[in-house]
LUMRO-390478 format. One record per residue (C-alpha): x, y, z. Coordinates in steps of 0.001 Angstrom, whole numbers, padded with zeros to 6 digits, always signed. Layout:
# LUMRO-390478
XYZ/...
***
This chain:
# LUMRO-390478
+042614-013867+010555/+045480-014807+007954/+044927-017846+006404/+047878-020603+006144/+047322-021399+002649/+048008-018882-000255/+047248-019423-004167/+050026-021167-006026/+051621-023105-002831/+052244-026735-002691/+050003-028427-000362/+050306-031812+001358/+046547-033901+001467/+046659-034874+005074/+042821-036380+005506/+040692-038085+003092/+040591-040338-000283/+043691-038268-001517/+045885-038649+002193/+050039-038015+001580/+049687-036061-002022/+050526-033305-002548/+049473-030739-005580/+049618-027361-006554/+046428-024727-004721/+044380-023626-007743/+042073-021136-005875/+041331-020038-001769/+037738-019345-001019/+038687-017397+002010/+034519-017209+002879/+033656-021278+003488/+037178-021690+004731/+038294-024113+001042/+040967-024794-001553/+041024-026181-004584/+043943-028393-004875/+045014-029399-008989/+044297-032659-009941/+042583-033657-006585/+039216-034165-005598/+037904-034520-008443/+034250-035479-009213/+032297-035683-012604/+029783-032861-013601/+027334-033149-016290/+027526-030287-019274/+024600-029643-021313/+025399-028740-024852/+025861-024989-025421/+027919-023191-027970/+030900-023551-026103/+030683-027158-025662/+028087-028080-028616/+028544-031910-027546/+027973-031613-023854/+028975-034869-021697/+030825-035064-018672/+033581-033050-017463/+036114-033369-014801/+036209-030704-011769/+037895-030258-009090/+036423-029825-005730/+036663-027822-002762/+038538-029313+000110/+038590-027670+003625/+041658-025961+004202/+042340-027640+008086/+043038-030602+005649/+046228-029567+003482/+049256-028377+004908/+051674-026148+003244/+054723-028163+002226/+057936-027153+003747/+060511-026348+000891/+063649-028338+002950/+062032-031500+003775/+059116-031307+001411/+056830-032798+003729/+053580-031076+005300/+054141-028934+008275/+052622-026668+009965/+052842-022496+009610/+053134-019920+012088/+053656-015673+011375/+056331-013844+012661/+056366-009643+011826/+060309-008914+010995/+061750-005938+011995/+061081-004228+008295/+057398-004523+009004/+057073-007691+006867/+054474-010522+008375/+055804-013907+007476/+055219-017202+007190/+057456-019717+008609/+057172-023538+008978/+057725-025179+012428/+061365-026019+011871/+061501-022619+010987/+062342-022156+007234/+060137-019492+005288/+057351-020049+003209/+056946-016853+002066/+055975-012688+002804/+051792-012453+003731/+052218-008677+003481/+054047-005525+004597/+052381-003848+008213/+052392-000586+007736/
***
């Protein structure tokens, strides 16, 4: 199944602490269904001191968030909506937002 979300797209926060922004999809983590969305989500996490961080403390990181909650944002309206595929006649599979406008190529069928 192709996921609506890629890395590097702008996503809309539709549920949640973080509801109406929007941010930029770090990582996909296509096996528990997640993104990680920049600058959102983020919860505290406690660093012992090593080499790399000979002080140790707390550090900010970004969590997880479960990809039915983000929608892609649609590049005319820049709002959320939502994404269906449609396979050109080159053999392309794309995406395309409900009013129609393209998100971008998933991938060339061969």
């Amino acid at each position: 199944m192709a996921l609506h979300i890629k890395k590097g797209d702008i996503v809309e926060i539709i549920t949640g602490d973080h509801k109406g922004a929007t941010g930029r999809v770090l990582r996909v983590i296509r096996e528990k269904n997640r993104v990680i969305v920049q600058g959102h989500n983020i919860a505290k996490k406690h660093v012992r001191p090593s080499r790399k961080n000979p002080q140790g403390g707390r550090i900010n990181v970004e969590q997880p968030i479960h990809i039915s909650n983000v929608l892609p944002v649609n590049p005319k309206s820049s709002k959320g909506s939502r994404v269906r595929f449609k396979v050109d006649k080159d053999g392309g599979k794309k995406r395309l937002t409900s009013d129609g406008s393209e998100i971008g190529i998933v991938r060339k069928i061969k």
